[in-house]
Structures are given as C-alpha cells and as structure tokens.
N, C-alpha and C positions, 0 to 999 in steps of 0.2 A: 127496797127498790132495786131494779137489776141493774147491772154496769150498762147494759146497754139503752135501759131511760134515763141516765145521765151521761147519754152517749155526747161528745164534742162531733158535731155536726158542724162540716164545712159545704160553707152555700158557692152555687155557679148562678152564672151571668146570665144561664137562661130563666125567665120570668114569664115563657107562656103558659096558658094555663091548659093547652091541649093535649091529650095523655095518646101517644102510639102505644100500642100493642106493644108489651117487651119479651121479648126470645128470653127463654131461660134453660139454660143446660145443668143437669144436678148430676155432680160425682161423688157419688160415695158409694165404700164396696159395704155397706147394709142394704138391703133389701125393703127391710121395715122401715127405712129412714126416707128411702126415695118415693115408696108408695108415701106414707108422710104427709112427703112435701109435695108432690104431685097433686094429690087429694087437694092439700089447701090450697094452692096454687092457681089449680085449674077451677076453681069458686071465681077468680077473680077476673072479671070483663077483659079487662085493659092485661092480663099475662096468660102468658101460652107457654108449655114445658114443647120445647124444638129437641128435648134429645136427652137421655140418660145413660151414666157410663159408672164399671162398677173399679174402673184401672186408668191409669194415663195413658195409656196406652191408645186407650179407646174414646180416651176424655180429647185428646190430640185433634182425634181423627174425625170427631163429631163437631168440634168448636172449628175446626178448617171446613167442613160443609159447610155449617147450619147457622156461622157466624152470630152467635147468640149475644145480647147486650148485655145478660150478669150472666156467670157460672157460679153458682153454691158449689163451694169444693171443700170438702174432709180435708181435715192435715192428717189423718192415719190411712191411706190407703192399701191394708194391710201391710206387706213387708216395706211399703215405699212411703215417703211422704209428699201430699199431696203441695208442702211448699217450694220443693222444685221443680214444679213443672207452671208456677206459675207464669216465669219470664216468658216461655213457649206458646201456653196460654195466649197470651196478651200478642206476642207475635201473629200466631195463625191467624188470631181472630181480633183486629185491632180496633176495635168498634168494642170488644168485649172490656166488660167487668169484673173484678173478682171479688164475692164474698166468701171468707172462712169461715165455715159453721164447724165447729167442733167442741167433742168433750176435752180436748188438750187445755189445763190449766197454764201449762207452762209457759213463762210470760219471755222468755226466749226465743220459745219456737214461733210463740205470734206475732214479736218485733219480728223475726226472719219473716216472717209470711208478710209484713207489713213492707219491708226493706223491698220486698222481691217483687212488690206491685200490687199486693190484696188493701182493696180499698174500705173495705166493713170486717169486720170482726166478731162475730155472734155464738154463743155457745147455745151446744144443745136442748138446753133447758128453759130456753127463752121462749115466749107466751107469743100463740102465732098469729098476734095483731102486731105483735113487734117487730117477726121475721118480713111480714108483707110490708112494714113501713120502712124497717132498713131498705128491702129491697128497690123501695121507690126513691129511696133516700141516694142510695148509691147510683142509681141507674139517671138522674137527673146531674150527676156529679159530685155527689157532697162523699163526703168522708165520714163513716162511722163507725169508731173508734171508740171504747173509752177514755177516759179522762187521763189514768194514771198510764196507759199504752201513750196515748200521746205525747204524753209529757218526758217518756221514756226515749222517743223517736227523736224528739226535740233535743234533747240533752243529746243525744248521739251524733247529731249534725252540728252542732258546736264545733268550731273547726281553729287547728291550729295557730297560735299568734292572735290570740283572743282580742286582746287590748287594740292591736292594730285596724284587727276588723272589724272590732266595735265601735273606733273610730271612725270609719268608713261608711259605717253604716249610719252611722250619727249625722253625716252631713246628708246621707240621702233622704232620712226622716225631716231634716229642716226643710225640702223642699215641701214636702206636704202641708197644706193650706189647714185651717183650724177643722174646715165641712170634711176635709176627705179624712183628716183624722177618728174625727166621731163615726164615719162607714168603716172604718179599720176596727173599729173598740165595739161596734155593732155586728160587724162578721164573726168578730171574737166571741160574742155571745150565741152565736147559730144563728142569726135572723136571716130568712131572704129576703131577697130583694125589695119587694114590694112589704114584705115588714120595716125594712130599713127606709124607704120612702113611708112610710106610714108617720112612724116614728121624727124623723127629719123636715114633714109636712116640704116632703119634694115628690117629684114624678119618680117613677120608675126607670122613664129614660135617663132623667138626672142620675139616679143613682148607676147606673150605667157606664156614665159616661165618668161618675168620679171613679170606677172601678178599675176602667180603661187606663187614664189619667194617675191610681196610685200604682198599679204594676208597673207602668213606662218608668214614674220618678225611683220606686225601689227594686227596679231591675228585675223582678220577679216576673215568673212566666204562667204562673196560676196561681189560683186561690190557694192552693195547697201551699205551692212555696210562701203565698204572702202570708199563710197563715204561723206558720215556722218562722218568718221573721217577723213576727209581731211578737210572735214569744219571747223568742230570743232579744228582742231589745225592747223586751215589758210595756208594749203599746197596748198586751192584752194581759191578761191573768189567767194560769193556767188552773180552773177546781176542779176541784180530786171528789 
C-alpha cells in the first residue's frame, strides 16, 4: 500500500456537497509528465488544467493571471527547486493550493516544502485514482500528507519550555466538554464532517458548531493548527 493510501487526511468545516470546477496549474520542467497529467485531468468533469509552466518563472506569471485553486509543482525544477517559490506561489495567487508531486525521496526536502506551504505531498509513482483524490482532497482543504511526514512537522513545532507549555495547554484541553472531545479524536482519524455526525448520531450543523466552539477554547486558527495540537498533547494518535 502506498504512503499516500495511508495518507493523514485533515478535514475542513466545509460539508457541502456541491463540486466548482477546480483551476489547476501544473509545473514541471518534464514535458511527458505535464502531457500526463493534463490527459488525466482533463477526463475529469468538475477540473480544468488554466495553464502549464516548465520554470518559476513562468509558474509566477501564470498562477498571478489564472489564479488557479491547486498547483501540482515538481521540487526539481531543473537547476532550481520548485520549494522556493512556493511562499510566492501562495502570495500571487491566494485562493491557490499546493501540491508536491515528485520523485525526490528526501524527507528533508519535503518537510521544507511542507514548512513553506505545500499542503499534499505525492510522488510520481502514485496510481492516478490517487492523484485525482489528493487533488479533491486538497482543494476542499484537508491536508495530505503521509503519516511519518506528519509526525516529522509535529515534532518540529514542539516549542521551547516544553513543560511550561504543556501546562498551558493542559488547562485549555479542560475547557473542552466530553462531545467536542470525541470530534477532536474523530478529526484525528480523517473523518468529515458529516462522517463525524454519522458517527456521534448528531447533525452536521452540530458538528459545526462543536468545531467552531473547540478552535475558540484551544486558541487554534484551523484544523491544521488543531490537528498539531492534538498531537502534541495525545488527544490523537499519530500511525505510521
């Protein structure tokens, strides 16, 4: 099984079930890789390729048009790496997304692409029912990641004065009620929304409203940061 079918999938607070059209821009300096993913791509109703770039350069210049919602971008951009351009990325076009497809094993260079704003992570070899489900995956908001990347990001945001801040954080996990905990230890497993109401035999708006309700008491500004503090003060488990 690939890292990426035991991808750690973080869920967003949207639960409709209406699908826009998603813009996609692919940078990579292969030629066989962009025809590819073009080919598969454009199979698919609900995505449309807005623009292809073989340099950052031109990756810049395309994603400030064409404001596209994911960018598939190469970390080897020939001489260049496609990891730092993705803060710029993300500036031009702030609506946009990033996923990294690449053959780079190096779990260095992917935390840095992780650090710098790439929200999926997928190598080249991955089966292309997978690359179309990252891509909805991401573009809805979740995070797709493998297991042991994440747990690598996690460990890196551990922050100075451990004891103190785990104290801290200790009193803000007491404010959480027994229901919003069970939605915390339920995000931690990937479930959306409406799986998490499934599950809890509540509505979807409920779930909702406990999502609202646990960012405000743990201070966290999205799923992403709540999902790093659940880690970090074991409300979830992290599997490898």
């Amino acid at each position: 099984m690939s890292t990426e079918t035991q991808a750690n999938i973080l869920q967003t607070a949207n639960s409709t079930g209406t699908r826009r059209i998603i813009g996609i821009l692919i940078v990579d300096d292969h030629e066989v890789v962009r025809v590819g993913l073009r080919h598969l791509i454009e199979k698919q109703p609900h995505m449309k390729i807005v623009g292809e770039a073989c340099n950052p350069a031109d990756a810049l210049k395309i994603a400030s048009r064409e404001q596209p919602e994911i960018v598939i971008l190469d970390l080897c951009l020939g001489a260049e790496s496609g990891a730092d351009i993705i803060p710029e990325l993300i500036r031009v076009s702030e609506e946009s997304r990033v996923i990294v497809l690449t053959a780079v094993q190096d779990e260095e260079e992917l935390r840095r692409a992780s650090r710098m704003g790439a929200m999926g992570v997928i190598s080249k070899d991955t089966p292309m029912d997978m690359v179309i489900r990252a891509i909805d995956r991401v573009h809805s908001g979740e995070l797709w990641l493998n297991r042991r990347l994440t747990a690598a990001l996690v460990s890196e945001l551990r922050r100075p004065g451990e004891e103190q801040h785990s104290n801290a954080e200790g009193k803000l996990i007491a404010l959480l009620t027994d229901r919003e905990k069970d939605v915390v230890s339920l995000i931690g497993e990937g479930l959306k929304n409406k799986q998490i109401a499934d599950r809890l035999f509540i509505s979807e708006t409920t779930v909702r409203h406990h999502i609202t309700s646990i960012l405000k008491k743990l201070q966290v500004s999205d799923r992403l940061e709540l999902l790093i503090f659940a880690y970090r003060n074991n409300l979830v488990a992290i599997r490898h």
